[in-house]
N, C-alpha and C positions, 0 to 999 in steps of 0.2 A: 704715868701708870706705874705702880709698884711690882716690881719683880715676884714670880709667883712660881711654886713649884706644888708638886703632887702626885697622887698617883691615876692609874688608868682605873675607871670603874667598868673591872669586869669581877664575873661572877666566880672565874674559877682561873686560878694563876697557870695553870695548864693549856687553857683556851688561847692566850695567842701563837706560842710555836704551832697550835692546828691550823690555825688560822695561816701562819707563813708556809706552813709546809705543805699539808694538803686541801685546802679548799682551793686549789686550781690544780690543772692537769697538766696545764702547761705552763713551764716559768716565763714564757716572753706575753704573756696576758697582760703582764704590768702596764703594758704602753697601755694597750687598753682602753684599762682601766682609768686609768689614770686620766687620759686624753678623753674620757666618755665625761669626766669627773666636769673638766674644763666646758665643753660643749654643754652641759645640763646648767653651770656656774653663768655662762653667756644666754643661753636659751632664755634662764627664770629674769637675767637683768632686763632683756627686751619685750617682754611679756609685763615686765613694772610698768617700765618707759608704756606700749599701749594702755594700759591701765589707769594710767597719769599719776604712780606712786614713783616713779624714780626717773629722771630726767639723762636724754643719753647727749652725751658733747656730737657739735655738728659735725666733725669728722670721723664720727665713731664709726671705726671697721672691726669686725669681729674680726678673731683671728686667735689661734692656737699657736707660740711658737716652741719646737720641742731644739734644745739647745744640748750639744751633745760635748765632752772636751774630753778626749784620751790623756791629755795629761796632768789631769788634775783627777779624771776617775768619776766624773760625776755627771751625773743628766739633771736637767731644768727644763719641767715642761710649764710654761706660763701661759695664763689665761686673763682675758679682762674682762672677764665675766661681775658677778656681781659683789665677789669678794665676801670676807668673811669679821665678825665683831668679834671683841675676847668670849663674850659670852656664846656666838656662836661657836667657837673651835670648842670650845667646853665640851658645847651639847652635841656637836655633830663628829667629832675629832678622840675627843677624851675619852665620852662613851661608846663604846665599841656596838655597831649593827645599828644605832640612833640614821637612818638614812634622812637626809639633809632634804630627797627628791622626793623623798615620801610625804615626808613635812610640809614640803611646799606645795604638793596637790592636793594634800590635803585641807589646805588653808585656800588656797585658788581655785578647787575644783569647780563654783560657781561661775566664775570667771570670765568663760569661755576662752580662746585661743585655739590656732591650729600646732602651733610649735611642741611637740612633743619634749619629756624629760626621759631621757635615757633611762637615767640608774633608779634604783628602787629599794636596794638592801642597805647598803648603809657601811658598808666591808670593804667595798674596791678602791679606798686610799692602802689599807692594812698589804694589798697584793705587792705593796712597792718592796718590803722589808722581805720578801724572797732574792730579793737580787741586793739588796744595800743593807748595810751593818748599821747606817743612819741617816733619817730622814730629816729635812727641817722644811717649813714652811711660814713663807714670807706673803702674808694678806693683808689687802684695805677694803673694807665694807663700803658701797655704793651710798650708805646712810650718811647724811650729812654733823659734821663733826666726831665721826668714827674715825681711832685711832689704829695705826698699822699695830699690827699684833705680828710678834716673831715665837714659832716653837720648833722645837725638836726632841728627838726619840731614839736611842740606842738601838733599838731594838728589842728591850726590853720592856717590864710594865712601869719604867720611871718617863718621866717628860719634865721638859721645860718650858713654860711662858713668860714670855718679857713684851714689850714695847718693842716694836721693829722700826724699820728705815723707808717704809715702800712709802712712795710718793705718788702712783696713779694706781687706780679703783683697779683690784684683781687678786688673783693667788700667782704664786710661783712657789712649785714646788720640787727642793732639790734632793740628790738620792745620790749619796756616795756610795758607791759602788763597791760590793767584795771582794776578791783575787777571783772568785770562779763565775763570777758573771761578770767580766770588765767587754767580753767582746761587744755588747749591748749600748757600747761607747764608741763602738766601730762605726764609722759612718753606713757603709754596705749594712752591717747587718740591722744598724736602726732604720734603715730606708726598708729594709725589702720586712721588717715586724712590721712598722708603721700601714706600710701599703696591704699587707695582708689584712689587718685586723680594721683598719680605718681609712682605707681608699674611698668610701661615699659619706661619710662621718659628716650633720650639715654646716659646719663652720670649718674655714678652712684652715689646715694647718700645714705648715713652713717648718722646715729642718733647716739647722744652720750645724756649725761644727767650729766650736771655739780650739785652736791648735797652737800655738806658739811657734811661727814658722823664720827660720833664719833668713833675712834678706840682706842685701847687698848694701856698702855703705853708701848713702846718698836717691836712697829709692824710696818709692813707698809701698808698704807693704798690700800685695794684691786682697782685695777685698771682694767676698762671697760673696753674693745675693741668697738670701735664703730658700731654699728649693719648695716650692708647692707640691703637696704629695697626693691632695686627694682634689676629689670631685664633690663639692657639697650638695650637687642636684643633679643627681642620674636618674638616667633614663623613666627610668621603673616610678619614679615620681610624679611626671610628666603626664599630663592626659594624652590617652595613645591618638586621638585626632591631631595633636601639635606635633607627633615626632615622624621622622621622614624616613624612609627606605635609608639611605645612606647612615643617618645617624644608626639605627635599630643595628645595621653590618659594622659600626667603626665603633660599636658597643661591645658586640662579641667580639672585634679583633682584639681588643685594649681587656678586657675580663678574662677570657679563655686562651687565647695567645693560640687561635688558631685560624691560618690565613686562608682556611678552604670556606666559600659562601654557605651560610646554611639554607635549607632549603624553605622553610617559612617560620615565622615562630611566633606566638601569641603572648599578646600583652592583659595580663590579669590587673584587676582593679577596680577594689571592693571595699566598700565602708559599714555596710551592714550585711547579717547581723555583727560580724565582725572588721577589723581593719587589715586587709591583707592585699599589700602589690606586690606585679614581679612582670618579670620578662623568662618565656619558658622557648627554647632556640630546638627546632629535628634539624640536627646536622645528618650531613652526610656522608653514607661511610660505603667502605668496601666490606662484604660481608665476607669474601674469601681473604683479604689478607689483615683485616683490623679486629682488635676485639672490642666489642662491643661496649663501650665503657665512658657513660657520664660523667656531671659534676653540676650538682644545683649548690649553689651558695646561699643558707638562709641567713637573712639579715633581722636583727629587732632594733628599728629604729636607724634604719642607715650603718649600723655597728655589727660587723659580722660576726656571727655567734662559730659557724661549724659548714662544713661540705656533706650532705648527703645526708640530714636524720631522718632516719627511715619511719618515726611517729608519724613526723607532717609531711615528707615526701612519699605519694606512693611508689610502692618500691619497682614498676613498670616504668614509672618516668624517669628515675636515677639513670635510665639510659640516655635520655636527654640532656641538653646543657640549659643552666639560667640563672636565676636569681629570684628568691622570692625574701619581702619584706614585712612582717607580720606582729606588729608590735604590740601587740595583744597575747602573745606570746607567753604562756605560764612559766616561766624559766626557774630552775633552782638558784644558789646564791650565787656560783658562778657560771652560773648562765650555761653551762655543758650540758645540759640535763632539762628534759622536759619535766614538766610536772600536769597532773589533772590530764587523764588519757582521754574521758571524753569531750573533753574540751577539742583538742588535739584533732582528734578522728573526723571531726566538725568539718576542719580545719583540713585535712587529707579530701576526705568527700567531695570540697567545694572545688580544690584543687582538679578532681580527677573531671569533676563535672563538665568544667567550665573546658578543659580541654577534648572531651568528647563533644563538648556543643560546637566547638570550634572546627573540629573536623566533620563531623557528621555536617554543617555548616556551607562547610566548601564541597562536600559529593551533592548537596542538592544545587548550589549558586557556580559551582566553579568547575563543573564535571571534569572538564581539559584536564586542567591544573592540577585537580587531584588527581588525572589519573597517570602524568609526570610523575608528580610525587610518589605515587605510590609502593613501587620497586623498592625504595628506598624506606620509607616508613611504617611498611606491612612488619618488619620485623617487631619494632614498638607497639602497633596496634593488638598483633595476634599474641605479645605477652603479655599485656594489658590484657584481653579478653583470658587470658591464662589465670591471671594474678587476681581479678578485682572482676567480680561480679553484678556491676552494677554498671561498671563501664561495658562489658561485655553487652549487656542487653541495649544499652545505647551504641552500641555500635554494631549491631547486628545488620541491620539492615544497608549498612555503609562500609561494608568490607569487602574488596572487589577481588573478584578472581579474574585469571587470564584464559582467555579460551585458546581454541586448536588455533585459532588464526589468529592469536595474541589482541582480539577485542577484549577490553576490562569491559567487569560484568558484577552487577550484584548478585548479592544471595536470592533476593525474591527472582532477579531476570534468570539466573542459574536453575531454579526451578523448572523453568518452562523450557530447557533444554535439548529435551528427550520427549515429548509426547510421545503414549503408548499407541501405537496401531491396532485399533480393533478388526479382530478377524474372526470368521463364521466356521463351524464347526469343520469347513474341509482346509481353515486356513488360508482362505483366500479374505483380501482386505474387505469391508465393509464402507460400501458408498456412503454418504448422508448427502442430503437436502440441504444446498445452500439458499442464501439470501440475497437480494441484490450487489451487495457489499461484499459475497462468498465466505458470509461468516456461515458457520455451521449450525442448519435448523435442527434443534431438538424433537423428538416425535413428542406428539400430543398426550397427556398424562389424562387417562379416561375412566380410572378410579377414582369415584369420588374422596374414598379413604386417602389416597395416595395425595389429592387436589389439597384435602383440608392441612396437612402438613409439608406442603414442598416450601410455604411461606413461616414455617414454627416447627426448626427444627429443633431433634432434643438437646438439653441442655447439655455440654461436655461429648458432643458426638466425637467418636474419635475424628483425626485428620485424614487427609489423604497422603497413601506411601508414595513420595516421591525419593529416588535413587538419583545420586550425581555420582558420576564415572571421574574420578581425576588419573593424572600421569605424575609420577614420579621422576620419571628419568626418559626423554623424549627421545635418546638413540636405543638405549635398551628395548625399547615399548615399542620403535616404532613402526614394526609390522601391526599391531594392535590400532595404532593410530591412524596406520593407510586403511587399516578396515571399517574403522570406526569411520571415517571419511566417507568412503564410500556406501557404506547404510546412511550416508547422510545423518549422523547421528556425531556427536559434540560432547566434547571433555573439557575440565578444566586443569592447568598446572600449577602441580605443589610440588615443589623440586627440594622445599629446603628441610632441615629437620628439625622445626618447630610446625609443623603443619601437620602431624600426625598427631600430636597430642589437642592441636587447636581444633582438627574435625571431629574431634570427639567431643568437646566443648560445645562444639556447635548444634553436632545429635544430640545430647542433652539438653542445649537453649530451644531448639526446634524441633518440636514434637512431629515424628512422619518423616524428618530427612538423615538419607542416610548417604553416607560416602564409599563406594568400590572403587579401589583401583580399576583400571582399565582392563584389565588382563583377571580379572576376579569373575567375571560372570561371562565368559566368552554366549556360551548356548542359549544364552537367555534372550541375548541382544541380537546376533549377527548371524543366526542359524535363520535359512529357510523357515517360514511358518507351514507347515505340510499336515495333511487329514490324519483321521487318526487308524483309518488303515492303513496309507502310508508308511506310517511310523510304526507299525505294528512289522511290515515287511521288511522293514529296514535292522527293524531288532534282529528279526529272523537270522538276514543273510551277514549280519557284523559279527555273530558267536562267536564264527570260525575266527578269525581277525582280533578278535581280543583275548581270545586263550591262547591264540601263537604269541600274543602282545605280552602280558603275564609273563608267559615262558622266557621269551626273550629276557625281559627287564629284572624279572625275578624283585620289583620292590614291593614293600608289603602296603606303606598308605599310600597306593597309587590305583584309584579309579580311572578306568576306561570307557570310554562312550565314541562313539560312531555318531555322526549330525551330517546332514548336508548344511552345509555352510553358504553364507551368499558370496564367496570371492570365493572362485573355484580356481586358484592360483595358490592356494595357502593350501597344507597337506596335512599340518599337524600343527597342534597347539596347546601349551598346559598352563593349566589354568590353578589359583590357590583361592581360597573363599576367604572373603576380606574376614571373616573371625580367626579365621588360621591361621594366617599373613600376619595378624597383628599381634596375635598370641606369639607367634614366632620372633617378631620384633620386639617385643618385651622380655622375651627371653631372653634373646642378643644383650639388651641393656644391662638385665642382672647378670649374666656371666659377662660382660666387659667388667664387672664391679667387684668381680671375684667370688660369685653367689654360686654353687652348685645347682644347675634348673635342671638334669639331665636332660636327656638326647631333646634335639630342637628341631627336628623335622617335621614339617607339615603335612596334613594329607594335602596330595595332588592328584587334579584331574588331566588325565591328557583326551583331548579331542582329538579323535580322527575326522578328516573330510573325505564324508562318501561321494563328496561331487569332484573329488582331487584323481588323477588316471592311477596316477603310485599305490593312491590307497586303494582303488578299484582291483587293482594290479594283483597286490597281496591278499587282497578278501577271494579273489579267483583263483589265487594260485597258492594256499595256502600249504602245500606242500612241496613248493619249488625250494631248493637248497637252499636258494639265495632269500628265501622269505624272512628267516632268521637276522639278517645282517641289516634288511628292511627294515626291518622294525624296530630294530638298536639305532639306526640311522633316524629312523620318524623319531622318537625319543629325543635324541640328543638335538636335530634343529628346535624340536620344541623347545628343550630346555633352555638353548641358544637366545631365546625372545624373551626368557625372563631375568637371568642371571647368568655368570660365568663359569665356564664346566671347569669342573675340580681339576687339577694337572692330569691326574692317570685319566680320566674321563678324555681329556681334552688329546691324551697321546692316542686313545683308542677311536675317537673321531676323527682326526689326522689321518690314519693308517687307514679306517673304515671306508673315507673318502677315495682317498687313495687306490682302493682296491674298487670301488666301484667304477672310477673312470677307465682302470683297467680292463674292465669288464666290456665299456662304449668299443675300443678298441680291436676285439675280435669280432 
């Protein structure tokens, strides 16, 4: 072969320092690159060999080996893939972005095969010259009577080709290394790049470390075995009926490097319309002392592209740990960068889908089990329902609340929690007609008009108003929740603070339901149902008792009301309307944020109990000295059940106490 020299055909003398300097974002992509180069070079020879155009020797083992020598400064990563002709380094080498992988599926696309071609552009040999001043490469074409071809590249747009030395079918290509990238020759740091970027890569590849080491006269010198760095067939590859409980646990130990079990996790695994696998892990966490903080690893084609792109990962499951594989994947040239959003979004959707079918999944088949889980994965779910509205609607029906006696409960069982008690104009309850079963008979509809539509109602009737009562905070509340107990009447608990923005979520998905804190509707619920002369009498005699009440308190949004209450143990209670409460709460948020809301007080109801002796006490004696001090005193235990009294508050409750046990005392 005649020695040959030339130049690079590119279009503009400018284009390769781009090319070295920024079309990557990171300079250790070279291994990469490089090692994707190899695995695509062995992929196309195996893919001959089925085809019956290229014949593979009976001991043929793939294999990648990446040769690393700190004292000479140089890395060799070899492959015995399908090698390259003069003509080919020409076309795939000389011409800059000519991709060698594009070439060949485009010629094979008929073909058929499962073996996937990594690379696509044509650029990622070019990524080596960010770290080496000069590149050479030593190939033999799989073609029979093809000569070894040797070239090399300063770095600049000069090269050389000549006739090379290599004697079996492959590439090796070496990278003398600059003064400011030598570490890349360190063993440590070419293990821990390798493993990052090509831990599942599917042909294997072996580190060695060529050193010149002093040994002693008459010995021989210890010799390495080359280290296996990755795994050519993970998990995620596997059809999920062949992998086992233990493997799925010694997958996350070995990926995430975290030795706490996670609590179940779903294996995706899809070929149409597109090609996307993975393993998606709900660990588990301590909500008071961990932060909440994922890591999905997307791979294209076994070659780890990036942790956490928020295109293809919705950004609810970044809380989650996994891996997903999607080699369909619109990638830019160095692959950092998505490309085509609705492609993408496909591709997010399928994701979110397939793991709301998976839980929604286990509440109808696995009730137990999810409701274990639950404690732990409500956090995911109710951000999920926050973030992505499509998952919300599919999980509506499968999001469990805890009730007073910590039974998990759906949203529809959550409905039926509170039946209203019908009563007759003097407020006494109303019997019905049962059935042998004691289900409750309806009386007989005897308008004809009424008959013709009880079976064709109108179209968009509104729903029926149903109210869920939840708890916040179970020692604060929990005079509220001994009462609710005792009307025999049921709450559910939302303790954390992602649950005040998620019930709003939900009154918007669910037309008719609405959410009260416990303590928001006291009279509605747990008051005496009384006639309405009754209550006419009751007005009457509480006047007195709420203008001394006033007096006392002197606050301005503070409504008073007199009830007989059904627990005649409870004296006073106040109460804030869940539109106040929340208003107030939102308020809080913008002034933690530095926002000017002014004054953040809500109106408050306080209820007096006319069936309570204290309050009888003071509506009779409304001009006893001590009536005044009463009624500061009812005040502040009420406030006591919602919240904590302000210091000065809390010093004049102390002393108020204080003075009234003085009082027992004479």
């Amino acid at each position: 072969m005649a020695g040959q020299k030339g130049s690079l055909s590119i279009n503009s003398e400018n284009i390769f320092p781009i090319i070295k300097k920024w079309m990557y974002s990171d300079q250790d992509i070279f291994y990469r690159e490089l090692i994707s180069n190899g695995c695509d070079a062995i992929t196309k020879r195996k893919k001959l060999d089925v085809m019956g155009e290229a014949s593979l020797p009976d001991d043929f083992k793939a294999r990648i080996d990446v040769v690393i020598s700190p004292d000479q400064k140089t890395i060799q990563i070899k492959d015995n893939g399908l090698g390259m002709t003069e003509d080919e380094v020409s076309e795939y080498i000389n011409q800059i972005a000519f991709s060698g992988a594009a070439d060949f599926l485009e010629k094979y696309k008929d073909k058929g095969g499962d073996e996937q071609i990594i690379g696509h552009f044509g650029l990622g040999f070019y990524s080596a010259f960010m770290v080496a001043d000069e590149v050479h490469i030593d190939t033999l074409s799989y073609k029979e009577g093809a000569e070894p071809v040797h070239w090399e590249c300063d770095g600049g747009t000069e090269y050389s080709m000549e006739k090379g030395e290599r004697t079996e079918v492959g590439t090796t290509i070496t990278l003398y290394l600059n003064e400011d990238c030598l570490k890349y020759c360190n063993e440590y740091e070419a293990r821990s790049v390798i493993q990052k970027y090509c831990s599942f890569m599917p042909t294997e590849i072996y580190l060695s470390v060529d050193k010149e080491e002093v040994v002693e006269e008459g010995k021989e010198p210890e010799k390495k075995e080359p280290q296996l760095l990755n795994d050519p067939t993970p998990l995620w590859t596997k059809n999920p009926s062949e992998c086992t409980r233990e493997e799925y646990l010694e997958f996350y130990r070995k990926v995430f490097l975290d030795y706490k079990e996670p609590l179940f996790w779903i294996h995706l695994n899809m070929d149409y319309p597109f090609n996307l696998k993975g393993i998606l892990y709900f660990p588990k966490i301590n909500m008071e002392y961990e932060s909440i903080e994922g890591k999905i690893k997307l791979y294209n084609n076994q070659v780890f592209i990036a942790d956490n792109i928020k295109e293809v990962i919705p950004e609810f499951l970044m809380l989650l740990k996994g891996v997903i594989d999607c080699p369909d994947l619109p990638l830019n040239v160095s692959r950092s960068a998505l490309q085509n959003d609705g492609f993408v979004k496909k591709i997010s959707d399928y994701i979110t889908k397939k793991v709301a079918d998976k839980l929604s999944g286990m509440c109808k088949t696995e009730k137990e089990e999810y409701e274990k889980y639950w404690d732990d994965i409500s956090p995911f779910i109710k951000y999920g329902c926050l973030k992505d509205e499509k998952f919300a609607e599919k999980m509506n029906n499968y999001i469990l609340f805890k009730n007073l006696d910590k039974t998990y409960l759906t949203l529809p069982e959550c409905l039926e929690l509170n039946p209203e008690e019908e009563v007759d104009e003097e407020g006494n309850p109303v019997e019905h007609a049962t059935d042998e079963n004691g289900e409750k008979v309806e009386a007989e509809v005897v308008d004809e008009k009424k008959d013709e539509k009880k079976d064709d109602k109108a179209e968009g009737e509104k729903k029926k108003e149903v109210t869920i009562y939840y708890v916040t905070d179970e020692v604060q509340q929990s005079q509220y929740i001994n009462m609710f107990k005792q009307a025999k009447m049921d709450a559910v608990l939302l303790p954390d603070s992602i649950d005040q923005p998620f019930i709003q979520r939900l009154e918007m998905q669910n037309e008719g339901v609405h959410f009260k804190r416990i303590d928001a509707d006291i009279e509605s619920t747990l008051k005496n149902k009384t006639s309405k002369k009754a209550a006419e009498e009751l007005e009457a005699a509480a006047s007195k008792i709420t203008d001394l009440m006033k007096k006392a308190i002197k606050k301005e949004k503070l409504t008073i009301k007199v009830e007989k209450l059904k627990n005649k143990k409870i004296a006073s209670m106040l109460t804030v309307s869940e539109e106040s409460r929340r208003m107030q709460d939102m308020m809080k948020m913008y002034a933690s944020s530095g926002l000017d809301m002014g004054a953040m007080g809500g109106d408050e109801t306080l209820i007096l109990n006319a069936n309570h002796p204290l309050v009888q006490f003071v509506m009779e004696h409304d001009t006893d000295e001590n009536a005044k001090m009463f009624c500061e005193q009812l005040y502040d235990l009420a406030k006591l059940q919602n919240a904590p009294l302000s210091p000065e508050d809390m010093t004049k409750f102390i002393s108020r106490s204080n003075d009234i046990m003085m009082m027992l005392t004479k």
